[in-house]
N, CA, C and O atoms as CSV, one atom per row, in Angstrom:
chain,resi,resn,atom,element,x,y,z
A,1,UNK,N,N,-16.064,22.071,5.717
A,1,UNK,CA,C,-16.241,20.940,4.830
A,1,UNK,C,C,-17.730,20.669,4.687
A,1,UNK,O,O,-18.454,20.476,5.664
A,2,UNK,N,N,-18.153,20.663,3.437
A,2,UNK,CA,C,-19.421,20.259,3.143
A,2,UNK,C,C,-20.177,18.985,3.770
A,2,UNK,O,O,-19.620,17.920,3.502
A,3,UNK,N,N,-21.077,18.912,4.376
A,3,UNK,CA,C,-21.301,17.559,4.947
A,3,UNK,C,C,-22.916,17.145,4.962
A,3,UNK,O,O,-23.782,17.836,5.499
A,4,UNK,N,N,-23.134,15.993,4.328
A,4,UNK,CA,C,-25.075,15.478,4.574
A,4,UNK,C,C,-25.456,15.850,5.744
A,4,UNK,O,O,-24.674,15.588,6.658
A,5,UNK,N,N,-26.599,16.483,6.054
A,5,UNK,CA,C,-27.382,16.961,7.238
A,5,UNK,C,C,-27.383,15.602,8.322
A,5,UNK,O,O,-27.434,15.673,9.550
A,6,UNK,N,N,-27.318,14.489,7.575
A,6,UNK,CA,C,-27.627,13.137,8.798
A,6,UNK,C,C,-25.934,13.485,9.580
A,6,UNK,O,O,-25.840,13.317,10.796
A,7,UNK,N,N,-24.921,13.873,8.925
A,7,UNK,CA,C,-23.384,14.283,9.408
A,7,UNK,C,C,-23.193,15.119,9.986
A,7,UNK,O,O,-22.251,14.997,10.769
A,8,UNK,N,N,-24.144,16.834,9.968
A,8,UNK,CA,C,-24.027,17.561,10.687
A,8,UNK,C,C,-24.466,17.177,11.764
A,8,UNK,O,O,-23.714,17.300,12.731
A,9,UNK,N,N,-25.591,16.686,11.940
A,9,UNK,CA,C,-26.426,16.170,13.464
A,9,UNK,C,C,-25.150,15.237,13.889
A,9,UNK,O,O,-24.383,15.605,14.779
A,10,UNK,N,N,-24.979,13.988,13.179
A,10,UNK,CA,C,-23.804,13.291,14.249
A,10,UNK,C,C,-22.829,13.950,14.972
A,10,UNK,O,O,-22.685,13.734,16.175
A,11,UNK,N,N,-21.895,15.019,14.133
A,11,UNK,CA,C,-20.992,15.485,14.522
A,11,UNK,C,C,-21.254,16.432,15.767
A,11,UNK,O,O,-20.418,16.515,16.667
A,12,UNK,N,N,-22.699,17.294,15.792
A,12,UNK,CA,C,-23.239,18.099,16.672
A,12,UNK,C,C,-23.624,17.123,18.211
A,12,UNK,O,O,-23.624,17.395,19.412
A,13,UNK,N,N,-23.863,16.161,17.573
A,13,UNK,CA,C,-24.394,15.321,18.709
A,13,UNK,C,C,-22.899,14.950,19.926
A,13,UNK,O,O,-22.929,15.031,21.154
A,14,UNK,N,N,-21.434,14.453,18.827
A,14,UNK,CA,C,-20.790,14.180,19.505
A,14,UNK,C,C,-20.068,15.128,19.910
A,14,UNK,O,O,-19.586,15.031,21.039
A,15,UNK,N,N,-19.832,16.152,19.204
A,15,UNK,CA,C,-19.268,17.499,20.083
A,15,UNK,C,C,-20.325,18.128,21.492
A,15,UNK,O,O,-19.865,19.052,22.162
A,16,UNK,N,N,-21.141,17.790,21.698
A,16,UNK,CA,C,-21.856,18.242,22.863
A,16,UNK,C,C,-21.159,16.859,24.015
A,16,UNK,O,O,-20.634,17.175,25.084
A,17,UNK,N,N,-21.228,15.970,23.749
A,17,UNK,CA,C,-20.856,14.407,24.860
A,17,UNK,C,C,-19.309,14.263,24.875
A,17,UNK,O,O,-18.756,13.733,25.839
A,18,UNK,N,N,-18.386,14.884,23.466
A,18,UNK,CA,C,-17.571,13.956,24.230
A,18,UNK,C,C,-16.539,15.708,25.079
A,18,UNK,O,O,-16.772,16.914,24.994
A,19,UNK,N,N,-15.620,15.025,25.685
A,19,UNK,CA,C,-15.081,15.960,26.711
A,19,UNK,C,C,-14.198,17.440,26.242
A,19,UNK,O,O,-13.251,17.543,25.462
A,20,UNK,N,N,-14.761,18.280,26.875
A,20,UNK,CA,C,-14.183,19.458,26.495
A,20,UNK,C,C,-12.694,18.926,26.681
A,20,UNK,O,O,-12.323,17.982,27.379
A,21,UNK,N,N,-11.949,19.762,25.889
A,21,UNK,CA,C,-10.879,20.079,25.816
A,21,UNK,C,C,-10.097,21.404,25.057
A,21,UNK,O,O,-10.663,22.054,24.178
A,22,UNK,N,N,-8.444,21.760,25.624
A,22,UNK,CA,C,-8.196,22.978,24.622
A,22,UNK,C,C,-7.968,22.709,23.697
A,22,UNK,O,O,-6.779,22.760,23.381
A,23,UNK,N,N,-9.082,22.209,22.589
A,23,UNK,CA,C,-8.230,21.784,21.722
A,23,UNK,C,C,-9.623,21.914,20.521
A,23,UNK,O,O,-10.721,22.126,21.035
A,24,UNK,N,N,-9.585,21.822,19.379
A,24,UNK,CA,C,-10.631,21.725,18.764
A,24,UNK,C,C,-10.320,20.577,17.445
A,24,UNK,O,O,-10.485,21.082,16.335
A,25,UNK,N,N,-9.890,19.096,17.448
A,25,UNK,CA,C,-9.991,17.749,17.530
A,25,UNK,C,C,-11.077,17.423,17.199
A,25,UNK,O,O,-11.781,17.314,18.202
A,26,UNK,N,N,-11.687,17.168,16.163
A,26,UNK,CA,C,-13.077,16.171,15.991
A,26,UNK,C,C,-12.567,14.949,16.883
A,26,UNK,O,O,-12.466,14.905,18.109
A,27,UNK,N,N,-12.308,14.077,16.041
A,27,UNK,CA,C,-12.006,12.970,16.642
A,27,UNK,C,C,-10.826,12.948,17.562
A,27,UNK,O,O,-9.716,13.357,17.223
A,28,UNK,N,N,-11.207,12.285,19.148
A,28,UNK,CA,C,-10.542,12.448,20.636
A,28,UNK,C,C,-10.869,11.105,20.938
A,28,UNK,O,O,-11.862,10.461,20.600
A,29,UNK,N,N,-9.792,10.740,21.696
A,29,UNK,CA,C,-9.837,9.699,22.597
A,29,UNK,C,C,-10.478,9.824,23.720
A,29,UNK,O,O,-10.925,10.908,24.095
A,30,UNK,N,N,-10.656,8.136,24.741
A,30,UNK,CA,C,-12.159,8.215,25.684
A,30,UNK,C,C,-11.798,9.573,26.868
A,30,UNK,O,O,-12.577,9.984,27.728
A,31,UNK,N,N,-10.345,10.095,26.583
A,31,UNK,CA,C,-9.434,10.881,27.689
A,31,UNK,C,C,-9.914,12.331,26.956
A,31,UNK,O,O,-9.560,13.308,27.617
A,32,UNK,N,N,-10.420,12.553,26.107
A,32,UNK,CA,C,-10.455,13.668,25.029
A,32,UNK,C,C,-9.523,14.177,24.354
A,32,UNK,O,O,-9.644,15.299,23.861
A,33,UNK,N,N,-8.223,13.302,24.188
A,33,UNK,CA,C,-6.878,13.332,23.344
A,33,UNK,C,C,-7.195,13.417,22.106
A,33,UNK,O,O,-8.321,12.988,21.854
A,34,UNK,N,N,-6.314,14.014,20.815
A,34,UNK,CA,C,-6.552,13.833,19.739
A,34,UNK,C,C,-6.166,12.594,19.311
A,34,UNK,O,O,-5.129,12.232,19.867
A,35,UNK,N,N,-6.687,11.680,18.400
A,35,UNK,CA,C,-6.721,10.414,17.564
A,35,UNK,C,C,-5.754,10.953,16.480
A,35,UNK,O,O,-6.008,11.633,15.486
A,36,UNK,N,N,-4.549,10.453,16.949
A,36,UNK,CA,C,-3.642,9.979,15.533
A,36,UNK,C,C,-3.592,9.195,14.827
A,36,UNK,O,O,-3.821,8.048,15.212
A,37,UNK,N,N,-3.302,9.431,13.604
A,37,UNK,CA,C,-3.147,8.657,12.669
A,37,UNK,C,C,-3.055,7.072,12.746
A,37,UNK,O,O,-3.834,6.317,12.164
A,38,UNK,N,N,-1.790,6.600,13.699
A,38,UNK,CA,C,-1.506,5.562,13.522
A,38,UNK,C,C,-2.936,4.190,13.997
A,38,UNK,O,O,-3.313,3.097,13.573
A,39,UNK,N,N,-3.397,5.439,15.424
A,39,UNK,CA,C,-4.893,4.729,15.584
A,39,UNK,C,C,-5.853,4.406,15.131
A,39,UNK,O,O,-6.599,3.472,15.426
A,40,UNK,N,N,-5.968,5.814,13.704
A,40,UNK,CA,C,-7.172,5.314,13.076
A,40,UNK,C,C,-6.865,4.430,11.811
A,40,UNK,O,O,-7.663,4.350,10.878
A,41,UNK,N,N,-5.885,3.895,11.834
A,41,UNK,CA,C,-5.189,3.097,10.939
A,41,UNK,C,C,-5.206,1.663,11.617
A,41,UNK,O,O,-5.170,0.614,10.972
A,42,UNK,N,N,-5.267,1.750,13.008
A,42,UNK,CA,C,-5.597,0.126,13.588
A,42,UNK,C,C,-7.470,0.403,13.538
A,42,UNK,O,O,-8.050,-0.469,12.891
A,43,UNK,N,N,-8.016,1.055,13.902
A,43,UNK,CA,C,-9.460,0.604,14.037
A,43,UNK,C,C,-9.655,0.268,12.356
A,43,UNK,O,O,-10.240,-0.717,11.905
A,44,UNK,N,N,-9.013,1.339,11.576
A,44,UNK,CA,C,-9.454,0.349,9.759
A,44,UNK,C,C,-9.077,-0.681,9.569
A,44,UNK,O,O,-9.614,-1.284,8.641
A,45,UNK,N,N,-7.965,-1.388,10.360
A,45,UNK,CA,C,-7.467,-2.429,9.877
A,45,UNK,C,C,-8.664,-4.028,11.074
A,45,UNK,O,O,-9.039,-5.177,10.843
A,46,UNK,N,N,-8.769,-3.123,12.155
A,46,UNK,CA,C,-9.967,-4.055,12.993
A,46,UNK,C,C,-11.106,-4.170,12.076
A,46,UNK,O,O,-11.380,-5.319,11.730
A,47,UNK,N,N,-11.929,-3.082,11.545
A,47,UNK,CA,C,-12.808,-2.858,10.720
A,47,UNK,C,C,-12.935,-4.227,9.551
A,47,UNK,O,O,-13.822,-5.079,9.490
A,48,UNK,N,N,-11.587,-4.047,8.605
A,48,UNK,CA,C,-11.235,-4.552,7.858
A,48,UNK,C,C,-11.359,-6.319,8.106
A,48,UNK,O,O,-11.926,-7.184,7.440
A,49,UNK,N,N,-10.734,-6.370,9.089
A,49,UNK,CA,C,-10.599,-7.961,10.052
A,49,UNK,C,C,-12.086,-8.332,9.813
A,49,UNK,O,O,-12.464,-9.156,8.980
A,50,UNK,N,N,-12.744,-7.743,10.504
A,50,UNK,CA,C,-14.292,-8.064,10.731
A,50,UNK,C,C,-15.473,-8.075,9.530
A,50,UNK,O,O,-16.657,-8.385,9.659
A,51,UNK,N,N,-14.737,-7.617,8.275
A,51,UNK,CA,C,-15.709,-7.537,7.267
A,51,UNK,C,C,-15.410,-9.071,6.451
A,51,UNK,O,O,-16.123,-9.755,5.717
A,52,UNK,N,N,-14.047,-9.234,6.947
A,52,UNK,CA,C,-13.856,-10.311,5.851
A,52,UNK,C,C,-13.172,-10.114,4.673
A,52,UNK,O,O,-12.885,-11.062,3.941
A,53,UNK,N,N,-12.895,-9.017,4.430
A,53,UNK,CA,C,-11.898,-8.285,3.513
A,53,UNK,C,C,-10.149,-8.898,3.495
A,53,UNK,O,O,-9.426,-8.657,4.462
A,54,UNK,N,N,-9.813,-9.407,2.718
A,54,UNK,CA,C,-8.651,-9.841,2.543
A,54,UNK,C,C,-7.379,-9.491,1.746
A,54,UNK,O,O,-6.272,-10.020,1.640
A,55,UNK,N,N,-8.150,-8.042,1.061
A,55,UNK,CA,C,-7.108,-7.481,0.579
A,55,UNK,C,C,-6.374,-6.143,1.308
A,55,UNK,O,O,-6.882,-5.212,1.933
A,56,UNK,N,N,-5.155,-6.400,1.013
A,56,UNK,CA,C,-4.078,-5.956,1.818
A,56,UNK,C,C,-3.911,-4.287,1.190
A,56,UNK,O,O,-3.134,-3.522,1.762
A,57,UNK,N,N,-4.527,-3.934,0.258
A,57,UNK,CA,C,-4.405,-2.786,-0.956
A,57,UNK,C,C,-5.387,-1.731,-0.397
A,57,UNK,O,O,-5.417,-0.503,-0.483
A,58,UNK,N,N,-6.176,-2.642,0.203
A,58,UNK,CA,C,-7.844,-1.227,0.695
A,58,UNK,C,C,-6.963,-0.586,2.156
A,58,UNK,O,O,-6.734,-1.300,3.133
A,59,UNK,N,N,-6.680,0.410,2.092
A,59,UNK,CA,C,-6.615,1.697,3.070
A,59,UNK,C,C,-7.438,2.449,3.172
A,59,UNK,O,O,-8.431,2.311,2.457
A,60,UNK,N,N,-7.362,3.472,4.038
A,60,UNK,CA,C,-8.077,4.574,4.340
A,60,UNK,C,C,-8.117,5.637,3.189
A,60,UNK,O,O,-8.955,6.533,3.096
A,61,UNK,N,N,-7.152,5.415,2.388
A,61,UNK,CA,C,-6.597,6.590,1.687
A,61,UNK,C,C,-7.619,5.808,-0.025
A,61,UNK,O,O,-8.182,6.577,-0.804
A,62,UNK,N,N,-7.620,4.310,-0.230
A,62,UNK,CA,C,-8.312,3.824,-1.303
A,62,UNK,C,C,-10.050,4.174,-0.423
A,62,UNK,O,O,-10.903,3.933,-1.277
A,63,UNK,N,N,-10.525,4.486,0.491
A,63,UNK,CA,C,-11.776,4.683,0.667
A,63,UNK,C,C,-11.755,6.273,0.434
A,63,UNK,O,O,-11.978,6.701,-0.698
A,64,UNK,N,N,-11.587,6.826,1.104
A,64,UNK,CA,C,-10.862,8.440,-0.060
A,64,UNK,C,C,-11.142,8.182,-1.009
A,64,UNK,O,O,-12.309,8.366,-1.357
A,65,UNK,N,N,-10.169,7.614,-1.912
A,65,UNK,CA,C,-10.392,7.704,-3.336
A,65,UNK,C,C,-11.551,7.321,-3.830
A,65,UNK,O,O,-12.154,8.056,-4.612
A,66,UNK,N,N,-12.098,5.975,-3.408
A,66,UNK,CA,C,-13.100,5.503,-3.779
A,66,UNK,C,C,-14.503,7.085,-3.827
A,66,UNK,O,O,-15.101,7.480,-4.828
A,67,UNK,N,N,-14.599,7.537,-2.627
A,67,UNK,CA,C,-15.659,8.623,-2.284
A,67,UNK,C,C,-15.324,9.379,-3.252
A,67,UNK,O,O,-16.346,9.937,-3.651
A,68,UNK,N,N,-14.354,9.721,-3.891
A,68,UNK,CA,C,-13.741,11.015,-5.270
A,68,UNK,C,C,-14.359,10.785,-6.222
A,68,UNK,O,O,-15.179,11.522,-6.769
A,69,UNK,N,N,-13.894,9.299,-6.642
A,69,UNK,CA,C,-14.454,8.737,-7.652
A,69,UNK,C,C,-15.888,8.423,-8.423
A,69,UNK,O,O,-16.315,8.258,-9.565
A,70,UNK,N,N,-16.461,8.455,-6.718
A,70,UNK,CA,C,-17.829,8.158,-6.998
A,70,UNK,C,C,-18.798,9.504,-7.354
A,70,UNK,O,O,-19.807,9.674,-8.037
A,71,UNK,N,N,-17.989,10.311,-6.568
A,71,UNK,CA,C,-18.631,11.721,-6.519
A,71,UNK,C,C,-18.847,12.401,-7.898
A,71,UNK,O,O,-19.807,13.043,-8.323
A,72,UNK,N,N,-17.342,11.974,-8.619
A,72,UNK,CA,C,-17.228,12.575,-9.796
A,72,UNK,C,C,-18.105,11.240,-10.954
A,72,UNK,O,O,-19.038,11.583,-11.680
A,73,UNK,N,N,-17.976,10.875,-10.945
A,73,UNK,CA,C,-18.505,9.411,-12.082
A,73,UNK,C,C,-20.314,9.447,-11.887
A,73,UNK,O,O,-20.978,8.798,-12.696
A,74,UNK,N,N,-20.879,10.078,-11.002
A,74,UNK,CA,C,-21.932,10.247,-10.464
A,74,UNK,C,C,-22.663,11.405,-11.197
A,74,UNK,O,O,-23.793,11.335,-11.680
A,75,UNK,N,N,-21.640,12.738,-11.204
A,75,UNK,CA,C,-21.914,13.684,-11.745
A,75,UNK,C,C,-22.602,14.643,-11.189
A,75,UNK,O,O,-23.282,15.515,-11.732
A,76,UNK,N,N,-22.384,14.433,-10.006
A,76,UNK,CA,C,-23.396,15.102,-8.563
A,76,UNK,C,C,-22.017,16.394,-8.070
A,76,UNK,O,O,-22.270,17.362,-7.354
A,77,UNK,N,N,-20.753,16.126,-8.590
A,77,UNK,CA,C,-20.124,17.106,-8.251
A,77,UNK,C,C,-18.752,16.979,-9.363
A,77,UNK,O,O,-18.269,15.952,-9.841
A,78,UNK,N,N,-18.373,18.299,-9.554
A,78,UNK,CA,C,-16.908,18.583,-10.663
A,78,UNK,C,C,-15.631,18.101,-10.021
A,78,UNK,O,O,-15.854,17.511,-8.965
A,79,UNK,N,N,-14.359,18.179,-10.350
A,79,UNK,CA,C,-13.318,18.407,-10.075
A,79,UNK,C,C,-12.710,18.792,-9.524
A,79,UNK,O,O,-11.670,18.342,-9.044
A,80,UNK,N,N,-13.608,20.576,-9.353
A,80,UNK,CA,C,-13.443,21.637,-8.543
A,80,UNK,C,C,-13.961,21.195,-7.247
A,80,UNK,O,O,-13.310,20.761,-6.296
A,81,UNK,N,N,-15.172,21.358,-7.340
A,81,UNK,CA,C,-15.637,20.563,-5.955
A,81,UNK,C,C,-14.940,19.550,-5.451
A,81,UNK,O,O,-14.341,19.860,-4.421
A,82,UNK,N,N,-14.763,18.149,-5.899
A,82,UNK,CA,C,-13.922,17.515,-5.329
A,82,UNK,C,C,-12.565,18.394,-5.002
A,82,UNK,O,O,-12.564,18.700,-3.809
A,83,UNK,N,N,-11.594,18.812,-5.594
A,83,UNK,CA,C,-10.738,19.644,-5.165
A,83,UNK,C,C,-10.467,20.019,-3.735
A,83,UNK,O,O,-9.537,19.794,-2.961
A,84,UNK,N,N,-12.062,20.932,-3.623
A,84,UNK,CA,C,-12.010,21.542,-2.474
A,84,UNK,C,C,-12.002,21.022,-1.024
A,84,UNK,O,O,-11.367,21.383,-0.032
A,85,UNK,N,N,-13.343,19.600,-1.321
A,85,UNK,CA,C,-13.617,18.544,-0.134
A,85,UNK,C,C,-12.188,17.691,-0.135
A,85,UNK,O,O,-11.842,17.594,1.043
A,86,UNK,N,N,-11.381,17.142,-0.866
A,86,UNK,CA,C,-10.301,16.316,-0.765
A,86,UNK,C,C,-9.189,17.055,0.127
A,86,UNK,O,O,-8.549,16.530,1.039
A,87,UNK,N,N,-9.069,18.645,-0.411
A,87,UNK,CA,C,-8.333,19.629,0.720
A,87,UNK,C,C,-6.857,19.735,-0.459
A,87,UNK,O,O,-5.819,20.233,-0.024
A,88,UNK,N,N,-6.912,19.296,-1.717
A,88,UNK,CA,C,-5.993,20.004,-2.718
A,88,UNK,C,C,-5.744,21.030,-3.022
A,88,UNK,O,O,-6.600,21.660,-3.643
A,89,UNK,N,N,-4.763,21.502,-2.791
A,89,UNK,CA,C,-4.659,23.191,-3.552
A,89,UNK,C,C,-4.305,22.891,-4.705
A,89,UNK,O,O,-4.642,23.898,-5.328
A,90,UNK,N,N,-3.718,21.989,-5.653
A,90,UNK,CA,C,-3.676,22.048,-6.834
A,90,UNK,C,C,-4.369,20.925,-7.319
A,90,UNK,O,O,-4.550,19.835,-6.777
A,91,UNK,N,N,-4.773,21.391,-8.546
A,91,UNK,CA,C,-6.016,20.751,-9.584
A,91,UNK,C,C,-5.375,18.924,-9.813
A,91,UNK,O,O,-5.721,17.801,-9.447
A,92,UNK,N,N,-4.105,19.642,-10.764
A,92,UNK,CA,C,-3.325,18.338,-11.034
A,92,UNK,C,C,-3.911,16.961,-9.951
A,92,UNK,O,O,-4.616,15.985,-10.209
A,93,UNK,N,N,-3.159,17.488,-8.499
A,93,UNK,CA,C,-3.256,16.554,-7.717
A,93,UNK,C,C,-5.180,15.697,-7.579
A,93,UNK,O,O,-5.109,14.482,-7.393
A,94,UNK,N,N,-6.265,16.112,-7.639
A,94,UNK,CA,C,-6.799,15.799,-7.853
A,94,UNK,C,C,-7.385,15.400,-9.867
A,94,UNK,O,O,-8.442,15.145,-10.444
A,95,UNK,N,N,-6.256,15.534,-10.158
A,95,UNK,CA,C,-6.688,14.907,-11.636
A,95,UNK,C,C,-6.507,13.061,-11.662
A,95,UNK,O,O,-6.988,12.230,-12.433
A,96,UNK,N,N,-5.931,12.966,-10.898
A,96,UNK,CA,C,-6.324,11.312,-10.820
A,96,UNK,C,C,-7.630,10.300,-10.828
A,96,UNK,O,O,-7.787,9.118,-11.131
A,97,UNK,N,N,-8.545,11.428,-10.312
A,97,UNK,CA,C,-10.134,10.826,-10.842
A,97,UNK,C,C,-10.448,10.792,-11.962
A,97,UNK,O,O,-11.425,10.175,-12.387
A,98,UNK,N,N,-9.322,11.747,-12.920
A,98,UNK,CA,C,-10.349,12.212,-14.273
A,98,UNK,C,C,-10.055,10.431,-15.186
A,98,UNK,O,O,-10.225,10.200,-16.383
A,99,UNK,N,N,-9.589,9.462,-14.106
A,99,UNK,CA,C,-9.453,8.071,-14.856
A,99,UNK,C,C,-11.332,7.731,-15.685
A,99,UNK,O,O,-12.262,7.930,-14.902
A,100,UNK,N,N,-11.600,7.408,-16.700
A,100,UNK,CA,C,-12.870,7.546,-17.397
A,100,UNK,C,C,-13.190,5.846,-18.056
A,100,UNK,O,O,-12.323,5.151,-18.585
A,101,UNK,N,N,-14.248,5.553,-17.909
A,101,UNK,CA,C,-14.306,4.007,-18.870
A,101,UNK,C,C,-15.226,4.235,-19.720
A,101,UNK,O,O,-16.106,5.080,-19.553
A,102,UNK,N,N,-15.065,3.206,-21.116
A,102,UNK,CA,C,-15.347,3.488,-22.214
A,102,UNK,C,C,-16.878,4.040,-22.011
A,102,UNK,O,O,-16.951,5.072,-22.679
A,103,UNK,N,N,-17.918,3.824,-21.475
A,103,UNK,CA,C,-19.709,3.855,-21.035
A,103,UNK,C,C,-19.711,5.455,-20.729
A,103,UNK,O,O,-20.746,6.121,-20.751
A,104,UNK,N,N,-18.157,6.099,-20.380
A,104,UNK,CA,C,-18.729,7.393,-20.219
A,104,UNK,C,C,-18.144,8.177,-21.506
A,104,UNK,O,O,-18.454,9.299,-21.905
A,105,UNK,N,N,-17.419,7.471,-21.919
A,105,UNK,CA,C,-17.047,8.416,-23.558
A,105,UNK,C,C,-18.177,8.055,-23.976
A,105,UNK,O,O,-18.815,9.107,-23.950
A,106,UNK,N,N,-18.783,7.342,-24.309
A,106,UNK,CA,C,-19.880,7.029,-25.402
A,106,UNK,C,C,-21.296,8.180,-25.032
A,106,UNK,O,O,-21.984,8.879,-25.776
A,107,UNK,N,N,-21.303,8.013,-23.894
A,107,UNK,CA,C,-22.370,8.926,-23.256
A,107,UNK,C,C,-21.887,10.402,-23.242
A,107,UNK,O,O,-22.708,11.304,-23.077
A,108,UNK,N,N,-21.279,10.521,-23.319
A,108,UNK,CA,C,-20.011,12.251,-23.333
A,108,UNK,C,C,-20.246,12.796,-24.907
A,108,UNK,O,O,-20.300,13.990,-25.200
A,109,UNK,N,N,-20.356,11.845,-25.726
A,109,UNK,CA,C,-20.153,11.840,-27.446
A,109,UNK,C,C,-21.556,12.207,-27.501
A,109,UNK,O,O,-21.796,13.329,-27.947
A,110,UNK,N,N,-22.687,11.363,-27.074
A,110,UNK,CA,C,-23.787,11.581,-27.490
A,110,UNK,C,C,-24.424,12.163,-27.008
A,110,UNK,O,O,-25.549,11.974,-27.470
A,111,UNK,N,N,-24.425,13.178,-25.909
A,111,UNK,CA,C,-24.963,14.278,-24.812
A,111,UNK,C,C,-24.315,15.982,-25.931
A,111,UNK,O,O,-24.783,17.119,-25.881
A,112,UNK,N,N,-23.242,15.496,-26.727
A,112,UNK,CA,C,-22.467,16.507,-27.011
A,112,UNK,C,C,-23.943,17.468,-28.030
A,112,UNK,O,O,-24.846,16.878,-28.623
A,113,UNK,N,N,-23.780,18.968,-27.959
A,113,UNK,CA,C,-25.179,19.770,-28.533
A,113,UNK,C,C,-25.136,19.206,-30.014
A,113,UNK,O,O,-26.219,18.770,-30.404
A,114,UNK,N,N,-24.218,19.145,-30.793
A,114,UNK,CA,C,-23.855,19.135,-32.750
A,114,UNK,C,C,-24.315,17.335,-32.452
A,114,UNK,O,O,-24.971,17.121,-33.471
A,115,UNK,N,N,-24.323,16.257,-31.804
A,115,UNK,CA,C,-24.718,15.490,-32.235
A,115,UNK,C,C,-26.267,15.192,-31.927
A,115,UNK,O,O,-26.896,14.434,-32.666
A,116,UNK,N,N,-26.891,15.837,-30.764
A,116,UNK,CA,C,-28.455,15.968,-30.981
A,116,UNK,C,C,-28.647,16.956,-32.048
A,116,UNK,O,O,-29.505,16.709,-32.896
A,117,UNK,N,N,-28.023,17.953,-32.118
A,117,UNK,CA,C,-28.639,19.002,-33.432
A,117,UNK,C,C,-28.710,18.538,-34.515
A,117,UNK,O,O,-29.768,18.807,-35.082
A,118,UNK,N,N,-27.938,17.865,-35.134
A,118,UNK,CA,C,-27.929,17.428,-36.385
A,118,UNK,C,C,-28.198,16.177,-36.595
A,118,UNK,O,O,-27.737,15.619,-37.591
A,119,UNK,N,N,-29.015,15.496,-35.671
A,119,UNK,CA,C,-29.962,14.129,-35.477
A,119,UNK,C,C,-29.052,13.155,-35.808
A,119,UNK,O,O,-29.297,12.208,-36.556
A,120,UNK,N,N,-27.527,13.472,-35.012
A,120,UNK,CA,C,-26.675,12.047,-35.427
A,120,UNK,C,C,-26.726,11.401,-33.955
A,120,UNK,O,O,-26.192,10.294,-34.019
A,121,UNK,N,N,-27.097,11.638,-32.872
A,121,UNK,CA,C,-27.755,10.984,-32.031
A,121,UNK,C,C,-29.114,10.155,-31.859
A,121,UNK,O,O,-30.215,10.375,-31.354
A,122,UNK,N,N,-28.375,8.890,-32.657
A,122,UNK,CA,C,-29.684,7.814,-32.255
A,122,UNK,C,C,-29.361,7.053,-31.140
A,122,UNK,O,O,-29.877,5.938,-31.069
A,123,UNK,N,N,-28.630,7.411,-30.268
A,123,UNK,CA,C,-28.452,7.048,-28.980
A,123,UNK,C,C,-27.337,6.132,-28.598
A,123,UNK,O,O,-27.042,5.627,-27.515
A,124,UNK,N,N,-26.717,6.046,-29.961
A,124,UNK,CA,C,-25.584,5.051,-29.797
A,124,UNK,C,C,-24.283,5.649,-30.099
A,124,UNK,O,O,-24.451,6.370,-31.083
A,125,UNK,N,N,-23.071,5.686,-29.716
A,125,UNK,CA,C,-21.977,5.955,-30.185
A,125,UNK,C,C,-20.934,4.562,-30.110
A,125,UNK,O,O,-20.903,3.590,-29.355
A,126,UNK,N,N,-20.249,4.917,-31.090
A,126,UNK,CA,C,-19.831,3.362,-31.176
A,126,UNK,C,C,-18.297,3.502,-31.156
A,126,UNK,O,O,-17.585,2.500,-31.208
């Protein structure tokens, strides 16, 4: 999985400290057990407690999405890429980002080559 260099160092840092085990588990308990699900579903919901957050709708799975969304709306990465980091084998299933608001059609219209070529880009699409 692709990861920011400040992520490789963390992850390097905590695979050297926390406890061997047979097992190869990023995330382990203080015993070096693997962290299930249901656990990291109470520390989001402690998390959650402590921010002040009151909606009942934000999961782990809407911060996921949120990171998809941003990735793609950003334009720093495709579909494909997302694809690959989300862990989809099919496209479809990651077509739920391709959700779009009107600021990026307009900008999509006027980036297009035939409307700078033919000087119908005065910067506005309406």
């Amino acid at each position: 999985m692709p990861l920011v260099e400040e992520a490789v160092r963390a992850v390097e840092d905590w695979l050297t400290f926390r406890r061997t085990r047979g097992h190869d588990f990023l995330f382990t308990t203080v015993h070096g057990n693997r962290v299930h699900a249901s656990r990291l579903q109470a520390i989001w919901k402690r998390i959650l407690d402590r921010s002040g957050i009151k909606r009942a709708a934000v999961s782990l799975h809407t911060l996921r999405h949120s990171v998809a969304t941003l990735l793609l709306q950003s334009g720093r990465a495709d579909l494909v890429a997302i694809q690959h980091i989300l862990g989809h084998t099919r496209p479809d299933t990651t077509g739920i980002y391709l959700h779009v608001v009107p600021g990026q059609l307009r900008e999509a219209v006027n980036a297009h080559p035939l409307a700078v070529r033919n000087g119908h880009n005065s910067g506005q699409c309406r």
